[in-house]
N, C-alpha and C positions, 0 to 999 in steps of 0.2 A: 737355809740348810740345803743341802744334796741330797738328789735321788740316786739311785744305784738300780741300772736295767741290768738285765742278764739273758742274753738273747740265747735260746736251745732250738734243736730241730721242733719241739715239741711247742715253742711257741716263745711268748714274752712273756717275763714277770717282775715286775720293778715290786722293789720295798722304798717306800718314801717316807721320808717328812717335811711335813710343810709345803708340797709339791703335787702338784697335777698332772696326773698322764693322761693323753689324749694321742687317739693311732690314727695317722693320715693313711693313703694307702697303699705309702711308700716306706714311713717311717713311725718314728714313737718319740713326740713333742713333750720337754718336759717343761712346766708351766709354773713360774717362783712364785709364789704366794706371799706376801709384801704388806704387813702390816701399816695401815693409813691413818689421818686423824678426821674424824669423823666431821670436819669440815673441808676436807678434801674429795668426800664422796661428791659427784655429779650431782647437779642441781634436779634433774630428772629422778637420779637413787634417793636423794633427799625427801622430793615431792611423794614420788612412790612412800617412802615410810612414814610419808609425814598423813597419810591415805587412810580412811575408816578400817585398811585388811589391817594396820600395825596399830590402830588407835590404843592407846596405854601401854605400848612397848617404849624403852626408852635402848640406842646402842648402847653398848658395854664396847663392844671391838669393831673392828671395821678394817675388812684386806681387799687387797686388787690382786689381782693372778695379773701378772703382767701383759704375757701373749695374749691371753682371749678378752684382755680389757674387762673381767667380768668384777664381781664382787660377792664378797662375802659377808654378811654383817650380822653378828653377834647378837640379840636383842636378850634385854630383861624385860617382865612385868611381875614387882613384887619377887618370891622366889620362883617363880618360873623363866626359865629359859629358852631359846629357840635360837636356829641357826636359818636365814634366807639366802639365796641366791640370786644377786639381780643383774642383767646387764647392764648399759651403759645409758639406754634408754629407762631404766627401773623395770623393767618385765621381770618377771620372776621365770627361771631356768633351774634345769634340773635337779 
């Protein structure tokens, strides 16, 4: 999907979906978000989940934001839900 910026004297403001905005400090990077299969996540994103922090989580979904190489992964345990952020190395990010 496409993001939609709108640049004003008053500053920036994107409506997205699906899509990550990130201001260099020059410009405004927009970032596709790219649904994976969960054996495509890095060995390292793997390990990380596979870690006592995610112990009884299992994914459900699993994206790469393309540019920043990062990842998104979806977890269940039972009916609960959560969403992590991990690099490439499995660090957990913002």
């Amino acid at each position: 999907m496409l993001a939609l910026a709108v640049v004003c004297a008053a500053g920036v403001y994107t409506a997205n979906a699906e899509t990550s905005t990130r201001r260099t400090s020059t410009s405004v990077v927009f970032d596709e978000k790219v649904k994976i299969k969960k054996e495509d996540l890095p060995d390292a994103v793997k390990s990380a989940l596979a870690g006592n922090d995610y112990k009884g989580w299992e994914i459900s979904e699993a994206y790469m934001y393309k540019e920043a190489g990062t990842y998104e992964i979806e977890l269940k345990n039972g009916d609960e839900k959560k969403t992590v952020k991990l690099d490439k190395d499995g660090k957990a990010i913002g």
